[in-house]
DONU-797747 format. One record per residue: x, y, z of N, C-alpha, C in turn; residue in three letters. Coordinates in steps of 0.02 Angstrom, whole numbers, padded with zeros to 5 digits, always signed. Example, Ala and Ser with C-alpha at 12.3 -4.5 7.8 and 13.67 -1.06 7.14 Angstrom:
residues 2
+00660-00284+00390+00615-00225+00390+00660-00165+00390ala;+00642-00112+00354+00684-00053+00357+00645+00002+00394ser;
//
This chain:
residues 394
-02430-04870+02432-02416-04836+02496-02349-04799+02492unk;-02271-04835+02447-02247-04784+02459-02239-04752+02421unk;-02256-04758+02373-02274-04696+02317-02326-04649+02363unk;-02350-04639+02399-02416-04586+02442-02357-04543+02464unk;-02309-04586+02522-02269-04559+02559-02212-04519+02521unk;-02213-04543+02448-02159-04495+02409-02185-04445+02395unk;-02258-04433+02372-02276-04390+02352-02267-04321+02418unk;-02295-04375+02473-02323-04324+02542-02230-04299+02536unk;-02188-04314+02522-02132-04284+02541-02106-04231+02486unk;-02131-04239+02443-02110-04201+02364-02150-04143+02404unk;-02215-04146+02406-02253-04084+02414-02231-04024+02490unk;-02184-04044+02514-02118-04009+02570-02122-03978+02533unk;-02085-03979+02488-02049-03924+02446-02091-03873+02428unk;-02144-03899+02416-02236-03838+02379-02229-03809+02433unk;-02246-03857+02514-02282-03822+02549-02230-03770+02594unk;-02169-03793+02571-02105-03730+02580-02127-03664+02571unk;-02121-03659+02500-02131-03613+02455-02184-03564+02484unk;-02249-03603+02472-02318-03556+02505-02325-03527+02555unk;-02303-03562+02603-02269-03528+02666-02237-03482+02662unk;-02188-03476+02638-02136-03420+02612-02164-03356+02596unk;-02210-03378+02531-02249-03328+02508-02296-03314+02556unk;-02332-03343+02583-02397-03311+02632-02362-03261+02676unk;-02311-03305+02720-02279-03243+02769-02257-03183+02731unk;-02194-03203+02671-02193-03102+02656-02254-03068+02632unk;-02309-03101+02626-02350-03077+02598-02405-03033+02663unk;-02394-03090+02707-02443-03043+02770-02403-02997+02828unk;-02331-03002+02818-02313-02981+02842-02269-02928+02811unk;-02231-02910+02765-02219-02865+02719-02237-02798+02686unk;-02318-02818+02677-02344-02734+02655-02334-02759+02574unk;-02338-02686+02556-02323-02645+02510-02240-02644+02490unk;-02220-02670+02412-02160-02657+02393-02153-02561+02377unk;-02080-02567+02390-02060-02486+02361-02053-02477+02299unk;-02077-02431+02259-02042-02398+02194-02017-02354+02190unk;-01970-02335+02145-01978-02259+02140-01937-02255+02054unk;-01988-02240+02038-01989-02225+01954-02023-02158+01914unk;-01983-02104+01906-01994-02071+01867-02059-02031+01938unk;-02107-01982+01908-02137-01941+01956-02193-01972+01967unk;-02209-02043+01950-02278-02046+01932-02277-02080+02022unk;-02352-02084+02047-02351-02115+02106-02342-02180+02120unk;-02324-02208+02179-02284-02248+02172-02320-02288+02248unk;-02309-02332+02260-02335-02399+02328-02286-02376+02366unk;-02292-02390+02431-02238-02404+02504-02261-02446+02554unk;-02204-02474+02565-02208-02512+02625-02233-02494+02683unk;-02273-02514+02707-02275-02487+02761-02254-02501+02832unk;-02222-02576+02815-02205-02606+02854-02128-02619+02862unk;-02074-02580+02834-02030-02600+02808-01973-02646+02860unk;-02008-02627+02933-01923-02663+02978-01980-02736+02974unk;-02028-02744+03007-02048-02822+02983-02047-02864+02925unk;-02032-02819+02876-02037-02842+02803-01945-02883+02794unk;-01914-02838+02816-01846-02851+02835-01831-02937+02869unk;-01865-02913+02927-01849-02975+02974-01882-03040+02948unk;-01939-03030+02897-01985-03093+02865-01930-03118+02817unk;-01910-03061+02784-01845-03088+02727-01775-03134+02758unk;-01742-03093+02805-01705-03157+02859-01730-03205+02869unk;-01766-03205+02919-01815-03287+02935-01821-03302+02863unk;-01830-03296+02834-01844-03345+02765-01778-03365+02744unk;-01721-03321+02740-01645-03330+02721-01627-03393+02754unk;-01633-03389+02829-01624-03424+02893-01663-03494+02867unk;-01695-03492+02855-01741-03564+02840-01730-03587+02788unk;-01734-03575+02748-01678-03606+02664-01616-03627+02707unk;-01580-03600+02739-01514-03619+02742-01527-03668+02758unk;-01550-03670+02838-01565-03724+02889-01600-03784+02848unk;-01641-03779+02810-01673-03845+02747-01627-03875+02722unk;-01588-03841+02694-01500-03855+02663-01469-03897+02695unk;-01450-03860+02749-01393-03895+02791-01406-03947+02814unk;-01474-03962+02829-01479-04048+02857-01495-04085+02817unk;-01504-04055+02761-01516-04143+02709-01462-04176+02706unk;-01485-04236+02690-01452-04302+02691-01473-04359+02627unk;-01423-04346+02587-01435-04421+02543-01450-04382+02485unk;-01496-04328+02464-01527-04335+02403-01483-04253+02362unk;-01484-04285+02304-01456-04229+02246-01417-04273+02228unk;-01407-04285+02145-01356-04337+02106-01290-04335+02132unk;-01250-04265+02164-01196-04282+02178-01161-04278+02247unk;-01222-04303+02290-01209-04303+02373-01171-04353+02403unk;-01207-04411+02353-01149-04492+02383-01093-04502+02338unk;-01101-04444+02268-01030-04461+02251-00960-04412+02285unk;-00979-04361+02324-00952-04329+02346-00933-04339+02431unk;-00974-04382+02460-00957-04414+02501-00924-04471+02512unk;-00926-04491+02468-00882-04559+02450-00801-04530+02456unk;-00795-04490+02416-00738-04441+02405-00714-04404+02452unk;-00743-04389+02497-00732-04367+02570-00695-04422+02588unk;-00749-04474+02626-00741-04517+02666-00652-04557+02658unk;-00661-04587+02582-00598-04600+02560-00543-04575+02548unk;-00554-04487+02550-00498-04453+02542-00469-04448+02482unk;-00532-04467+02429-00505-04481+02361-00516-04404+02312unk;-00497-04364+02310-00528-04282+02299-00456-04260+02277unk;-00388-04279+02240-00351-04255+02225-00362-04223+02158unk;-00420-04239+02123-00428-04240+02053-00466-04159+02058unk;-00502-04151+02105-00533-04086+02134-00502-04035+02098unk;-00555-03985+02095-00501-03910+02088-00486-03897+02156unk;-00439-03857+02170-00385-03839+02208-00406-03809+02277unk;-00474-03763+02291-00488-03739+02346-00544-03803+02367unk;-00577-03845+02339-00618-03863+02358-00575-03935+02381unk;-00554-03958+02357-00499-04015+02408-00481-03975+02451unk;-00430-03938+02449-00403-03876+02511-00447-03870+02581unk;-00529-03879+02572-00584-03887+02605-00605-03949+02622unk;-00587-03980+02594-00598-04057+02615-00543-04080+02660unk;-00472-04059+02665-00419-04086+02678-00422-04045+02757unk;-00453-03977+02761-00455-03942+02815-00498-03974+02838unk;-00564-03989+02825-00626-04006+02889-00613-04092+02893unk;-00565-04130+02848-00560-04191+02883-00495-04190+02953unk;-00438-04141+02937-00389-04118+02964-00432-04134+03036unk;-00501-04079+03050-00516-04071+03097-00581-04141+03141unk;-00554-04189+03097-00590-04249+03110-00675-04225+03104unk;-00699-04196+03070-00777-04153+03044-00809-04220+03000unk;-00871-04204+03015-00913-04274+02963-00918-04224+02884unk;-00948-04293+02832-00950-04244+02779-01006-04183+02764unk;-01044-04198+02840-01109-04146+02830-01093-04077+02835unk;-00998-04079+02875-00970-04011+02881-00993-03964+02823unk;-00970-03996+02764-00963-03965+02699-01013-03959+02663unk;-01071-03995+02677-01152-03987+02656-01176-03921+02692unk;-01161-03911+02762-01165-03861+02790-01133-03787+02771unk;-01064-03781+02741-01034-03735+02738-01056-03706+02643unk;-01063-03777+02596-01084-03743+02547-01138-03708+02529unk;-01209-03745+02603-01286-03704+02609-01271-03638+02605unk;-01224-03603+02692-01201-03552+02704-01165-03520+02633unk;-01120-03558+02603-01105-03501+02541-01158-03481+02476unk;-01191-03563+02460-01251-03517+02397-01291-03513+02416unk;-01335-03530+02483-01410-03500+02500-01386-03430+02532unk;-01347-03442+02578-01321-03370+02617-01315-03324+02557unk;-01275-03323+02520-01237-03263+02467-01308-03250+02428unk;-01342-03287+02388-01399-03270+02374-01452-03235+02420unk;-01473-03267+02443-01530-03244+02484-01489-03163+02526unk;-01439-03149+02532-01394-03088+02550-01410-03042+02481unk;-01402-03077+02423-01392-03034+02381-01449-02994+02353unk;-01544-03051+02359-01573-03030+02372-01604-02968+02437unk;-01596-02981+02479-01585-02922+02540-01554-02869+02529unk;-01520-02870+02494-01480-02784+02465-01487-02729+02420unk;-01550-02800+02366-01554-02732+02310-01632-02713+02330unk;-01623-02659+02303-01664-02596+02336-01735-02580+02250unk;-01761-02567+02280-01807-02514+02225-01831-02593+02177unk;-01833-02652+02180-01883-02698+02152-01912-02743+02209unk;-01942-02791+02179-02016-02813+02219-01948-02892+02253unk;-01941-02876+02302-01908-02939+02331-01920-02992+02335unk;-01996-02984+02361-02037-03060+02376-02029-03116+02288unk;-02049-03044+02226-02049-03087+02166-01990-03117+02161unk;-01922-03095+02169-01861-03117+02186-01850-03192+02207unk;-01886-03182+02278-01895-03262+02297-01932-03308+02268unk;-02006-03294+02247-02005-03301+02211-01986-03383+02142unk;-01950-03308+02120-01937-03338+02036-01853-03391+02071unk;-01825-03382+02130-01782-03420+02159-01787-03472+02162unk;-01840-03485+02180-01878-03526+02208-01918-03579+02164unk;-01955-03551+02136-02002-03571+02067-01971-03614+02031unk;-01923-03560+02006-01882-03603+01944-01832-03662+01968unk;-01830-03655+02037-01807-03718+02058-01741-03718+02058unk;-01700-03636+02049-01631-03654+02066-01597-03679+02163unk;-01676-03656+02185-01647-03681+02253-01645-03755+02249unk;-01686-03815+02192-01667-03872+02221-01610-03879+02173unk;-01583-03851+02119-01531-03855+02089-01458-03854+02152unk;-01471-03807+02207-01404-03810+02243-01412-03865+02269unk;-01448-03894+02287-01439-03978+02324-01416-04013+02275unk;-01415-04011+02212-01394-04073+02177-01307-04041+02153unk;-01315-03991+02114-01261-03981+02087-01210-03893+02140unk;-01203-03929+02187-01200-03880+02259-01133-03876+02268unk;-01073-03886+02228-00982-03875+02219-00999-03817+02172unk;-01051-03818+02095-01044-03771+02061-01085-03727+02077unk;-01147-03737+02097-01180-03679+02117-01148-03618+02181unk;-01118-03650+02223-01081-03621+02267-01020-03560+02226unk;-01008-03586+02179-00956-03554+02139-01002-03493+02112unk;-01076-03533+02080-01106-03474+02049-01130-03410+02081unk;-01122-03432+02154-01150-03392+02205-01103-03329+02210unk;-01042-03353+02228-00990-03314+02236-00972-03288+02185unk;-00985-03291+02128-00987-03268+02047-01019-03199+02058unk;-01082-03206+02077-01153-03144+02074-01110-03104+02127unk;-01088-03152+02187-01061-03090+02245-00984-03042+02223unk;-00953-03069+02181-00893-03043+02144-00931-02974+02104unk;-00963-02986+02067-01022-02934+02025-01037-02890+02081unk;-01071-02917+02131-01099-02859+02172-01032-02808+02233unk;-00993-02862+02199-00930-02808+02246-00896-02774+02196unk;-00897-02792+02133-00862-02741+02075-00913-02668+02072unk;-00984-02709+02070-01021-02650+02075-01014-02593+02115unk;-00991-02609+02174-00971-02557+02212-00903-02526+02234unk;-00859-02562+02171-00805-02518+02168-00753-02577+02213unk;-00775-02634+02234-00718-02659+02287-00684-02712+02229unk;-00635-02675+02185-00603-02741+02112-00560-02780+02150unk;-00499-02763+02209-00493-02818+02240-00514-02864+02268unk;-00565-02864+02321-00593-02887+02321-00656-02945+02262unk;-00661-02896+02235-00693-02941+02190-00674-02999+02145unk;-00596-02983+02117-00547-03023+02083-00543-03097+02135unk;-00548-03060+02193-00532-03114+02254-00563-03180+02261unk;-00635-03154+02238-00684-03186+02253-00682-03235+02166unk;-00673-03196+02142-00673-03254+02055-00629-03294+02059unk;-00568-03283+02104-00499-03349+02118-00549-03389+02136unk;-00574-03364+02201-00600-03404+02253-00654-03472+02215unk;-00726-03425+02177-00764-03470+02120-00721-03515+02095unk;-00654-03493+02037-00645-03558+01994-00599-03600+02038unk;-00583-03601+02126-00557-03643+02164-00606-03700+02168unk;-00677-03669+02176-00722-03716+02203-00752-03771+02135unk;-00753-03722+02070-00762-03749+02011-00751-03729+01961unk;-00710-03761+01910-00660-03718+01870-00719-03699+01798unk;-00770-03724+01809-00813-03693+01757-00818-03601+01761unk;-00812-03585+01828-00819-03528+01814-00759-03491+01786unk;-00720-03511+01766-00686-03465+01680-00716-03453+01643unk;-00784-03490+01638-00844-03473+01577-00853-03400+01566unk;-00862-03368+01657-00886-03322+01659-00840-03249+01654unk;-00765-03280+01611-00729-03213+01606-00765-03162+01533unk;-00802-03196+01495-00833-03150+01456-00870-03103+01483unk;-00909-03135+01525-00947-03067+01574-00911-03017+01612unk;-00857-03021+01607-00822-02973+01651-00795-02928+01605unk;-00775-02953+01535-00744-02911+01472-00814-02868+01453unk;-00877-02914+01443-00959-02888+01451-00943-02813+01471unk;-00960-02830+01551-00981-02784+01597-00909-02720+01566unk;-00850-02733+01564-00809-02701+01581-00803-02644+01506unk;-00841-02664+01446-00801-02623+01379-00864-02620+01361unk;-00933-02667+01371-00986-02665+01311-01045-02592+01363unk;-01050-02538+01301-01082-02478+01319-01170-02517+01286unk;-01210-02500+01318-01268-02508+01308-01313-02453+01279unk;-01287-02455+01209-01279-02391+01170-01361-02408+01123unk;-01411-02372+01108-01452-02385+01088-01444-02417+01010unk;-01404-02403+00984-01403-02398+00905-01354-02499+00909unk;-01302-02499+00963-01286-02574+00952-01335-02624+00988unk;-01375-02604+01041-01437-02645+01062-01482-02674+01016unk;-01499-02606+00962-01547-02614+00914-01529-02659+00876unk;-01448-02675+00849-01421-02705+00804-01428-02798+00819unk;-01385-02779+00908-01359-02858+00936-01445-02879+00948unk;-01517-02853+00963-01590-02882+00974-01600-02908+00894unk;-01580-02901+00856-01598-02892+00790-01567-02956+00758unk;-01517-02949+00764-01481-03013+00742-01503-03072+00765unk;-01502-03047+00864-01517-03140+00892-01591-03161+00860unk;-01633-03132+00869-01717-03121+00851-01699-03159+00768unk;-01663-03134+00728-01673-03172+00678-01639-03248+00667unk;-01567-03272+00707-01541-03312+00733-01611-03362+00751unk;-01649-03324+00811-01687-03369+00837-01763-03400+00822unk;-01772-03359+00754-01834-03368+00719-01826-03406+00658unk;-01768-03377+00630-01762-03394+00570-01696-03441+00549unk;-01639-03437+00570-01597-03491+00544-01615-03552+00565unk;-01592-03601+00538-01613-03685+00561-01568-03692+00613unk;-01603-03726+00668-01547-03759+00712-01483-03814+00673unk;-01495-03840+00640-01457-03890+00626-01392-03828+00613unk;-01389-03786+00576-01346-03753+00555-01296-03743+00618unk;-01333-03698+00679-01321-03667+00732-01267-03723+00770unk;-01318-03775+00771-01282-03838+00821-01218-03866+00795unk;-01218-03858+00721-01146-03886+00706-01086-03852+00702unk;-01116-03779+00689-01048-03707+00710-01039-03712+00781unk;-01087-03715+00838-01076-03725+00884-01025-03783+00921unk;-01060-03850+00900-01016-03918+00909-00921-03920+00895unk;-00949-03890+00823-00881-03881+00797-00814-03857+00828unk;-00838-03794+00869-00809-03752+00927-00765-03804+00985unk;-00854-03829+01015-00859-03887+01065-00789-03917+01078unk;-00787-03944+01013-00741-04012+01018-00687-03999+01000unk;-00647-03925+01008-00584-03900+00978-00587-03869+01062unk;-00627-03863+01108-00630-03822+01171-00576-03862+01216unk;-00541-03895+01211-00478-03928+01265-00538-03950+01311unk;-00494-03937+01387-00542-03992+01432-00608-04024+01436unk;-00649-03961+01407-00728-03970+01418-00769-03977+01359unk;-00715-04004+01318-00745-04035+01254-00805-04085+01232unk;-00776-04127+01307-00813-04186+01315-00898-04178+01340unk;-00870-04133+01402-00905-04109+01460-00982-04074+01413unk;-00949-04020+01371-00987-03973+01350-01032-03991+01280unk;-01030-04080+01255-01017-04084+01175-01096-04090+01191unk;-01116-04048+01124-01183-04032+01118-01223-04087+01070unk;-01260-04145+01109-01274-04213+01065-01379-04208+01096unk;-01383-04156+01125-01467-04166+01111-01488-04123+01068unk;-01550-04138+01031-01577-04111+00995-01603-04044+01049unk;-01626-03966+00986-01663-03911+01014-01729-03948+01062unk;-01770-03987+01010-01823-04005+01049-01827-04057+01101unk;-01777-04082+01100-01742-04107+01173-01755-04069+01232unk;-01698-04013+01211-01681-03985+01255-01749-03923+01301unk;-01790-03905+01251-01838-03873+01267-01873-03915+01308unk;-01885-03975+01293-01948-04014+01327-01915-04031+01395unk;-01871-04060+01409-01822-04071+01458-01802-04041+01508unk;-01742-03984+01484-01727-03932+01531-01767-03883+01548unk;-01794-03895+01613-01838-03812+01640-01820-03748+01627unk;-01748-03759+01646-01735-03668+01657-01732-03623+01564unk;-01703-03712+01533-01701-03683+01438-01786-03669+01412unk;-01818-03708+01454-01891-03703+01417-01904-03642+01425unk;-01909-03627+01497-01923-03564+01522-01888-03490+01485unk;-01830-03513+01474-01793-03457+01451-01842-03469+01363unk;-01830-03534+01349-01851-03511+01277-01935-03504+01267unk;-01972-03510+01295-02036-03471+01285-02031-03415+01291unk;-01992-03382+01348-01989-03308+01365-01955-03248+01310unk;-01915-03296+01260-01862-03270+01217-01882-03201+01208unk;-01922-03196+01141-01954-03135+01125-01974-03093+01173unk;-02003-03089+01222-02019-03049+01260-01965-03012+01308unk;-01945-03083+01334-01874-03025+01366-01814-03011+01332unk;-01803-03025+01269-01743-02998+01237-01800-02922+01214unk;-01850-02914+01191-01886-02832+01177-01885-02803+01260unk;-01897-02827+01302-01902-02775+01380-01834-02771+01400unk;-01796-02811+01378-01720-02798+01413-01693-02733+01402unk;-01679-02757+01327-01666-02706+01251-01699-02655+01277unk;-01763-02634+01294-01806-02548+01297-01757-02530+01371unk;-01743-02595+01404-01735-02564+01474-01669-02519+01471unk;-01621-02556+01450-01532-02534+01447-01546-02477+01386unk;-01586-02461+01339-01593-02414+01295-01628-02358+01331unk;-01685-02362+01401-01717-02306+01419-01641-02289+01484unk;-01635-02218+01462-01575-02203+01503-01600-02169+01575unk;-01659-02154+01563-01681-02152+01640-01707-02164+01678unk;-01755-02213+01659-01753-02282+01716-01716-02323+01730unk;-01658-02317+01696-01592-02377+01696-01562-02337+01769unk;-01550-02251+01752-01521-02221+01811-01564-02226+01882unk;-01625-02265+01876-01651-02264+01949-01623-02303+01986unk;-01575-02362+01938-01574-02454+01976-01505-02440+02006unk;-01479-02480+02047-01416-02502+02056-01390-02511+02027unk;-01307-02499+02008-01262-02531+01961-01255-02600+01977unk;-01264-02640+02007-01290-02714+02020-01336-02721+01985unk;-01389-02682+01986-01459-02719+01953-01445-02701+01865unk;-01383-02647+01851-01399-02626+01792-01324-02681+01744unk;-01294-02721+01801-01233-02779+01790-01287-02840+01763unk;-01334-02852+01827-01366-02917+01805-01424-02904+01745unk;-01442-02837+01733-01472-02816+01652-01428-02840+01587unk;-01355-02849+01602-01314-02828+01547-01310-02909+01537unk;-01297-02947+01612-01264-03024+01604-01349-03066+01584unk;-01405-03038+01585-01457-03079+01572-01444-03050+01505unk;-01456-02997+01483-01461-02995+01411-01395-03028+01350unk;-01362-03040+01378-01300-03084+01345-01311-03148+01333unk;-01345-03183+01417-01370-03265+01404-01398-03245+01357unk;-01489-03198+01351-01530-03228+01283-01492-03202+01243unk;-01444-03162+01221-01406-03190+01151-01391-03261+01116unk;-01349-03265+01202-01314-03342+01189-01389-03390+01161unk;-01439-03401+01185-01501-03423+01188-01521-03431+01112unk;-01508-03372+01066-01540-03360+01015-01500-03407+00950unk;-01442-03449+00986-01413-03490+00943-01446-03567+00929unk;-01486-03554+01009-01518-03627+01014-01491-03701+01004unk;-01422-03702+01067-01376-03739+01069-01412-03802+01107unk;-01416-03880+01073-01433-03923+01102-01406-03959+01167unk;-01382-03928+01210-01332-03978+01276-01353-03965+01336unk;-01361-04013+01351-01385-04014+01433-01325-03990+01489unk;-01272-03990+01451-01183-03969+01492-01194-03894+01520unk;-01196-03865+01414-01195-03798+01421-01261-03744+01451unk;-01312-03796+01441-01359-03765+01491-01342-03755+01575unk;-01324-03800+01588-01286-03808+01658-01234-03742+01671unk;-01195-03749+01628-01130-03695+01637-01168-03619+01621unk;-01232-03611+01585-01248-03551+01560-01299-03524+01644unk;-01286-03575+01685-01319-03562+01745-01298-03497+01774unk;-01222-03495+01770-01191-03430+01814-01232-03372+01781unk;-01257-03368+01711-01281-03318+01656-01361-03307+01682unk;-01384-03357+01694-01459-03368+01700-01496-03355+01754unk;-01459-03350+01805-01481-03330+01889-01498-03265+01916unk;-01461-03213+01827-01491-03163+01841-01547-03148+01850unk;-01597-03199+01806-01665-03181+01802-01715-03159+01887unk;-01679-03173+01933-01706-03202+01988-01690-03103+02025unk;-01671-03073+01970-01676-03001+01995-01692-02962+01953unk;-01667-02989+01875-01712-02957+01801-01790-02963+01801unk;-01808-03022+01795-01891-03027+01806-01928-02970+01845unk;-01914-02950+01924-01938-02927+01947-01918-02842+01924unk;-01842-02838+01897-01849-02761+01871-01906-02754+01808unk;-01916-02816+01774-01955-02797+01705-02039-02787+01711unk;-02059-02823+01781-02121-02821+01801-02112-02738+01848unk;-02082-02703+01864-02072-02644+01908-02062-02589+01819unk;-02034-02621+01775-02045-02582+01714-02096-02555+01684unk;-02138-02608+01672-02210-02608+01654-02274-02579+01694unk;-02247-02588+01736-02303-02560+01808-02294-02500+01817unk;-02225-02457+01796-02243-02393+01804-02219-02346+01762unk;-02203-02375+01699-02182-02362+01643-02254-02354+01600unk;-02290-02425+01607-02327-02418+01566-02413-02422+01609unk;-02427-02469+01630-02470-02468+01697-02473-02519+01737unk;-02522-02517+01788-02488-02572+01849-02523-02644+01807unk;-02602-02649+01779-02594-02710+01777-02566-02743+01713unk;-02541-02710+01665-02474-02729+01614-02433-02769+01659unk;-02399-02723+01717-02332-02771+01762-02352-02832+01809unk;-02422-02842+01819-02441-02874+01865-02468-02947+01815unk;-02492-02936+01749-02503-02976+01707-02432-03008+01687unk;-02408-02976+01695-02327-03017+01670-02291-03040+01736unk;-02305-03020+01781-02287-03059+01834-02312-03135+01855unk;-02392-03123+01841-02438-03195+01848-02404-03242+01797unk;-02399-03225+01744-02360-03243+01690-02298-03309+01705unk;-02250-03256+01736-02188-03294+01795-02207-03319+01835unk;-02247-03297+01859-02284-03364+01923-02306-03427+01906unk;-02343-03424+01833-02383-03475+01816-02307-03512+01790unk;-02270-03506+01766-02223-03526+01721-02182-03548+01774unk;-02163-03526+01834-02131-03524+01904-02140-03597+01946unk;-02223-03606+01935-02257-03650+01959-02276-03730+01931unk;-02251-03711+01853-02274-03758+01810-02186-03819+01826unk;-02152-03776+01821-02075-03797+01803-02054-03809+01877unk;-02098-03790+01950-02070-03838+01994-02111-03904+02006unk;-02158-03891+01989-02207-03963+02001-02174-04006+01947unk;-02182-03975+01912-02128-04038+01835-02067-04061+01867unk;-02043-04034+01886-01950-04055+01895-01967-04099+01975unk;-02000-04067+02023-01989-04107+02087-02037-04179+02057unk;-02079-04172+02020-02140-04236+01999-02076-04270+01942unk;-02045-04270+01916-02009-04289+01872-01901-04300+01920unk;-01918-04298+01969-01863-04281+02029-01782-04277+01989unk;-01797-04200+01939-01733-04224+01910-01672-04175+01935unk;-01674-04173+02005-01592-04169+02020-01601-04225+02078unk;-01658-04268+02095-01640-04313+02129-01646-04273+02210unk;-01697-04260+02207-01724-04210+02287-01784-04246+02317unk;-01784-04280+02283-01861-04306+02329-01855-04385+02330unk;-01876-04414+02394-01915-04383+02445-01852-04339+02492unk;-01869-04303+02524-01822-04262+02552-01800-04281+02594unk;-01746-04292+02645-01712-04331+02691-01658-04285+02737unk;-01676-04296+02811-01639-04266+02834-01591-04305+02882unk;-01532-04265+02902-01469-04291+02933-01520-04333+03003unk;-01585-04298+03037-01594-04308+03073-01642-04384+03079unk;-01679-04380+03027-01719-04438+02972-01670-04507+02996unk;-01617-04473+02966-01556-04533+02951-01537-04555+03020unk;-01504-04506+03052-01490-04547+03115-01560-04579+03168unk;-01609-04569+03174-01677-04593+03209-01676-04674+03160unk;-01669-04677+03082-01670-04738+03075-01620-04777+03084unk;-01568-04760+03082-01519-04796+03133-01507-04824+03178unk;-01541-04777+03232-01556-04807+03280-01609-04863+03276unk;-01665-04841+03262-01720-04908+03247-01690-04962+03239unk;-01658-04958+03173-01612-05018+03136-01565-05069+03192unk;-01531-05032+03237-01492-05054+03289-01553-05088+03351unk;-01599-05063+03353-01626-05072+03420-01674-05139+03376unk;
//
């Protein structure tokens, strides 16, 4: 019996999702393209299509904000509240703790305010870009399960959030601002220093056909042909000369560990070959690259860097974690590479590779919520909690 009731509560999360999808789906229309002269779909619905995307923003959050109890680091972070024990913190995120206890606030303040920063900033960031399929967006958000990733690991994801929103304000030219916002990230979690390569990335590396051809070439043989053992011990080697996160980062699972294990690595590493060749054609075709946003053509550059990193086939469950800020692009790459194919080459090419991500989307959340590995299920809310309380008392 309560194994029934765990299950009936795991399957929230499915019957989230479908919902999600049914509404943008009946209410939405037709996505926009516009690629090259060939003809192209429209919305027809575009201000309801709008308002389905809010309400959905709105409802992730609101899911967020009232849980209670579950993700590996909810009671250790409440504990740390409660006690006031958070000096060890990086620097803005105590700063935040010390303000909403200041204001005598429970610790759900801050469950609340980090929903608002990585469901808000995401689901915002989706809402802005223009000219790909949104709904797939949600999607592969969704699927791959980085939304139950912010319930568990929700100090760094918050950081990673504000990471993508730093990107999308460089993109448009706001560098103060944007610098602002990367203080702000490694306040909340100092992992994101990881992500100053992406900014040297974005800022010097030209997406020049002749070094694409070179850097696809190398990882592809990296990832076919050298032995891992080799990879993992140049790698390790690094690891454990890395000062703080030596420990944090030391790479002690095996490749086939890590494949069978981590979703988002499996996912990435089945996909290897395929999206390191569609990335590569994409940043090499110079004029479908000029249709996208310089946002969409940032998170082309920072996905194609992870599967570099990828092609070393580093065993750690750490650095998979930290390669998260790298990996979230997919959740706007996917849907440019299925908008590639569909009118680049034909629609059901892009639509076959979309089912593709769906099936793969679908496989890796039933696995992870059936296997509950950030510790999300059964799902529990603030409101759950206080009704048994009361019981308990009465």
């Amino acid at each position: 019996m309560a194994r029934l009731k765990a299950d009936l509560k795991m399957n929230i999360y499915i019957i989230i999702i479908l919902l999600v999808i049914i509404l943008v789906y009946l209410v939405g229309g037709k996505q926009t393209y516009i690629v090259y002269n060939r003809s192209v779909s429209y919305n027809k619905k575009p201000l309801l299509e709008s308002v389905a995307l809010y309400f959905i923003a709105i409802f992730l959050i609101i899911v967020s904000a009232i849980r209670y109890g579950i993700g590996t680091d909810y009671l250790v972070y409440e504990r740390a509240y409660n006690y006031s024990d958070f000096e060890n913190f990086d620097f803005l995120y105590k700063l935040t703790y010390k303000i909403l206890k200041a204001f005598n606030l429970p610790y759900q303040a801050f469950i609340i305010l980090t929903a608002l920063i990585s469901i808000g900033l995401i689901t915002y960031l989706i809402l802005k870009t223009k000219g790909i399929n949104r709904i797939f967006s949600i999607v592969v958000f969704l699927g791959l399960n980085y939304y139950g990733m912010s319930f568990n690991m929700f100090r760094q994801f918050s950081s990673i959030c504000i990471v993508m929103f730093a990107v999308y304000c460089y993109s448009q030219k706001k560098v103060i601002v944007a610098i602002s916002l990367y203080i702000v990230a490694m306040g909340f979690h100092m992992s994101a220093l990881l992500t100053f390569p992406v900014v040297i990335f974005l800022l010097f590396f030209k997406a020049e056909r002749k070094s694409i051809i070179f850097l696809s070439t190398i990882a592809i043989v990296m990832f076919l042909v050298v032995p891992t053992s080799l990879t993992g011990n140049i790698v390790q080697y690094f690891l454990i000369h890395s000062g703080r996160f030596s420990e944090y980062l030391n790479a002690t699972d095996t490749f086939a560990l890590r494949t069978f294990n981590q979703g988002l690595s499996r996912t990435n590493t089945i996909l290897f070959l395929p999206n390191i060749i569609l990335i590569a054609k994409i940043l090499c075709d110079k004029d479908y690259l000029n249709t996208k946003s310089v946002y969409i053509q940032y998170c082309l550059k920072i996905m194609y860097m992870y599967i570099l990193i990828i092609s070393f086939k580093i065993g750690s469950e750490m650095i998979d974690r930290f390669l998260t800020y790298f990996s979230i692009t997919c959740v706007w790459v996917y849907p440019v590479i299925e908008n590639y194919l569909k009118y680049k080459y034909s629609k059901t090419l892009g639509n076959i590779y979309k089912l593709i991500i769906i099936l793969i989307c679908s496989y890796t959340l039933i696995y992870q919520l059936n296997a509950n590995v950030y510790q999300i299920v059964p799902y529990k809310t603030i409101f759950s909690n206080n009704l048994q309380s009361i019981i308990q008392d009465n």
